[in-house]
C-alpha positions in Angstrom: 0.0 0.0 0.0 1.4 3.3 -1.4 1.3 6.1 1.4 2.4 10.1 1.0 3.2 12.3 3.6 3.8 16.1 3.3 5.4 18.2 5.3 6.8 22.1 5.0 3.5 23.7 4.9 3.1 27.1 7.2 2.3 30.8 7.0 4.1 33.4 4.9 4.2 36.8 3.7 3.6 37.5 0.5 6.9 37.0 -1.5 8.0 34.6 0.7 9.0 31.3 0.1 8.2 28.0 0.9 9.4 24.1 0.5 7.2 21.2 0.6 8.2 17.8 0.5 6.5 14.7 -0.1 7.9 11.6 1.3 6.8 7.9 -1.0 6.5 4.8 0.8 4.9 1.6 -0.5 6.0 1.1 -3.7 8.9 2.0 -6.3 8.0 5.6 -7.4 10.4 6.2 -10.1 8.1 4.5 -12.7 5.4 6.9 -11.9 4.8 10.4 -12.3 4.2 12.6 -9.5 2.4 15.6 -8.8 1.4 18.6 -6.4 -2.6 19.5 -6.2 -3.7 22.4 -4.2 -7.4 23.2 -2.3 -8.5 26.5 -1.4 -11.1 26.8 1.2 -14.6 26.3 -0.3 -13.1 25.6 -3.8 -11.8 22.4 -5.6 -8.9 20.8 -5.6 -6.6 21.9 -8.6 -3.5 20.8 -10.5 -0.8 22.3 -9.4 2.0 20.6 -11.5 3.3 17.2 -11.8 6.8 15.8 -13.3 7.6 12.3 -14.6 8.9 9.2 -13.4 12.8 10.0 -14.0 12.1 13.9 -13.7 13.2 14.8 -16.9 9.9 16.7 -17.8 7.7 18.8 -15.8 4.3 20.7 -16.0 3.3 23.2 -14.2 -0.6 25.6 -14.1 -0.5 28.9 -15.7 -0.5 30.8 -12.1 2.8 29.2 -11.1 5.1 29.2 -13.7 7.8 30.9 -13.3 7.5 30.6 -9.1 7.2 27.1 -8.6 9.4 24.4 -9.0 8.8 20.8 -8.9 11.3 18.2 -8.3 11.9 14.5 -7.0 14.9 12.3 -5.6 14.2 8.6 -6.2 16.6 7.4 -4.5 15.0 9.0 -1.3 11.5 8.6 -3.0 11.0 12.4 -2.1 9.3 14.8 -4.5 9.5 18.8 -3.5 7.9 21.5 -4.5 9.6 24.8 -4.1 7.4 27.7 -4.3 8.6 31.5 -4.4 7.4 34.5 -4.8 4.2 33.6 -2.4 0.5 35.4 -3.3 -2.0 35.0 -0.9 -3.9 33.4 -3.3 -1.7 30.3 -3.2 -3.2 29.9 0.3 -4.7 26.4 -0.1 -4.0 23.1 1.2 -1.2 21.3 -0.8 -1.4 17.3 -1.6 1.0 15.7 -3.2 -0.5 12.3 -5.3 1.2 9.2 -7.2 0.3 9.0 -11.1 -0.9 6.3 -13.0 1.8 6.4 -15.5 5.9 7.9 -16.2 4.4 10.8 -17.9 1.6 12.8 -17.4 -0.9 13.0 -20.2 -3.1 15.8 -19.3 -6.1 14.5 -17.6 -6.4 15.6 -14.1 -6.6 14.0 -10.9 -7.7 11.0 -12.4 -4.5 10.6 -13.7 -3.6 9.7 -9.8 -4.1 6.9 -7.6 -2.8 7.5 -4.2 -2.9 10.9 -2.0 -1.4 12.7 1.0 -3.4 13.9 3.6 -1.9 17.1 2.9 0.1 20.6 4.3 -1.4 23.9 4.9 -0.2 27.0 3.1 -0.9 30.1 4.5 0.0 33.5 2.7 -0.4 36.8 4.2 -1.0 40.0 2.4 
């Protein structure tokens, strides 16, 4: 059984910065893609971005690009996701989620089998 765990959530001013890890247990995760997800209160949970098996490609949402930066360590079975230049409105909660596949092909969270419980991200303005 495949279990997540983040960690490195907390509050921030705006234009801070923040690390979250994500730490695989269960299975061999460098086959899979992995990815970050994110939940604002009273919304749904949203893509974030995700990168493939061996890390060599990466995707990311519109609204990060350029401030986020995801990245894994297989041989810890660690993904991270470094996230810069804080807004408040990246306050959300942050899960971190194995993929079906090396690559991610575009289709969401049902592209995912197994999730974290999650790390809250607080920005203040």
């Amino acid at each position: 059984q495949v279990q997540l765990v983040e960690s490195g959530g907390g509050l921030v001013q705006a234009g801070g910065s923040l690390r979250l890890s994500c730490a695989v247990s269960g299975r061999t995760n460098s086959n899979y893609a992995m990815g970050w997800f994110r939940q604002a209160p009273g919304k749904e949970r949203k893509f974030v971005a995700v990168i493939s098996g061996g890390g060599g490609s990466t995707v990311y949402e519109d609204s990060v690009k350029g401030r986020f930066t995801i990245s894994r360590d297989n041989a810890k079975n660690m993904v991270y996701l470094q996230m810069n230049s804080l807004k408040p409105e990246d306050t959300a909660v942050y899960f971190c989620a194995v993929g079906r596949r090396y690559y991610y092909t575009g289709q969401g969270q049902t592209e995912f089998t197994s999730w974290g419980q999650g790390t809250q991200v607080t920005v203040s303005s």
